[in-house]
C-alpha positions as CSV (number, residue, x, y, z in Angstrom):
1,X,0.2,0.4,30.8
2,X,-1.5,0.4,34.3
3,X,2.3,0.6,35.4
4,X,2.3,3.9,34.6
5,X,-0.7,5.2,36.5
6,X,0.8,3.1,39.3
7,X,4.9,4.8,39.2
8,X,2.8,8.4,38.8
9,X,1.1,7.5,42.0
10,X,4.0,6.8,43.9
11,X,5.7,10.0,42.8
12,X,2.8,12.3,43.2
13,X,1.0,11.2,46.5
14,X,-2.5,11.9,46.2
15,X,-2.1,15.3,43.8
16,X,-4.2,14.9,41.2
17,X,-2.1,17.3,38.8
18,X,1.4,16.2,39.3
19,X,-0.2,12.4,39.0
20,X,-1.9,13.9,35.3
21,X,1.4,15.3,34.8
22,X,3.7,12.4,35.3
23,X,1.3,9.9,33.6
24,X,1.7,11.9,30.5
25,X,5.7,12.5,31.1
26,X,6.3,8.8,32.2
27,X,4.5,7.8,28.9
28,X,5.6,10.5,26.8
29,X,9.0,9.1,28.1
30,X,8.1,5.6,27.2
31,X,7.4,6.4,24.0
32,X,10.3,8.1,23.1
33,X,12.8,4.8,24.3
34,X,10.6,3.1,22.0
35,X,10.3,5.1,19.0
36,X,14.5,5.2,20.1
37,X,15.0,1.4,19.9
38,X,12.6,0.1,17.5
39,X,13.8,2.7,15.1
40,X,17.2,1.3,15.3
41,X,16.3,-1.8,14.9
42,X,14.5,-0.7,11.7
43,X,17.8,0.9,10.3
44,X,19.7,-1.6,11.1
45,X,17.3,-4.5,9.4
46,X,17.2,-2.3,5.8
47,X,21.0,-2.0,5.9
48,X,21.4,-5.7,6.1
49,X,18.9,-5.9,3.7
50,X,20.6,-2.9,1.3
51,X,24.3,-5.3,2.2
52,X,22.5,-8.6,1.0
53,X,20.5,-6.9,-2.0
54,X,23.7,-5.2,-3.4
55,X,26.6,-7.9,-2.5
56,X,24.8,-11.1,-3.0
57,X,22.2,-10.9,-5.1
58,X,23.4,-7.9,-7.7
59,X,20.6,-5.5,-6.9
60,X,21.2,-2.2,-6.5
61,X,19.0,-1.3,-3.8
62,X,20.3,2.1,-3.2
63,X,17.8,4.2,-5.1
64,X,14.6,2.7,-3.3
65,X,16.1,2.6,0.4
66,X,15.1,6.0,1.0
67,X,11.5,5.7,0.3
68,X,11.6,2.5,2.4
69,X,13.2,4.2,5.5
70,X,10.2,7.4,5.0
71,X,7.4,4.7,5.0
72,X,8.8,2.8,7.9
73,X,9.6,5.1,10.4
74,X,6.4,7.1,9.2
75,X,4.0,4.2,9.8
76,X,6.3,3.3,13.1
77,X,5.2,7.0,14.1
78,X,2.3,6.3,14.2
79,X,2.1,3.2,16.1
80,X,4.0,4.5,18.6
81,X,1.7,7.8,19.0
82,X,-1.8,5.3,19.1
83,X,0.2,3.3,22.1
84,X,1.0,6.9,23.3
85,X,-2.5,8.1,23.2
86,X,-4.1,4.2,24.8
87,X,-1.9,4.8,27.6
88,X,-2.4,8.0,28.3
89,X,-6.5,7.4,28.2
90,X,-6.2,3.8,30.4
91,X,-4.1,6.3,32.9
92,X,-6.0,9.2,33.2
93,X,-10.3,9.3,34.1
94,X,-11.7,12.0,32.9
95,X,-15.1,12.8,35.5
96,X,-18.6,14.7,34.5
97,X,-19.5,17.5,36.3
98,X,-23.0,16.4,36.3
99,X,-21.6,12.9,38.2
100,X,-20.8,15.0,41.3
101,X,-24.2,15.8,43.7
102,X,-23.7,19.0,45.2
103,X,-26.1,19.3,48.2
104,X,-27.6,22.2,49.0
């Protein structure tokens, strides 16, 4: 995750707002190739298992695949939005006003 803040450096050289902005597209980005692959996966798992249930073992498994796909990709949702969120936070430092001494 401190990748990202590192490849948002490089790209923004020492502008604060376009290194914010690509820490948050870069792991927006992330998150989506993610959500992309590990939902496939996902699919591809619960048709084996609907192929196995159905052929092999005489189940049908047809009527409770749906509520199995909802649940998974809801509760993959929201891993992937809590590793979303952590790397946004580990990226971006959020300063106090009251940190700064202004001299007068």
């Amino acid at each position: 995750m401190k990748r990202i803040g590192v490849a948002a450096s490089k790209i923004a050289k020492d502008n604060y707002w376009l290194y914010y902005f690509y820490v948050i597209l870069i792991s927006l980005m992330l998150s989506l190739l993610l959500f992309l692959v590990v939902g496939m996966v996902v699919i591809f798992a619960i048709a084996v298992l609907t192929y196995v249930a159905t052929e092999l073992m005489g189940y049908d498994f047809a009527e409770k695949r749906n509520t199995i796909v909802t649940i998974c990709m809801a509760t993959l949702t929201v891993v992937i939005l809590l590793f979303n969120v952590f790397s946004i936070l580990c990226n971006i430092n959020f300063s106090k006003e009251s940190d700064k001494k202004v001299e007068n």
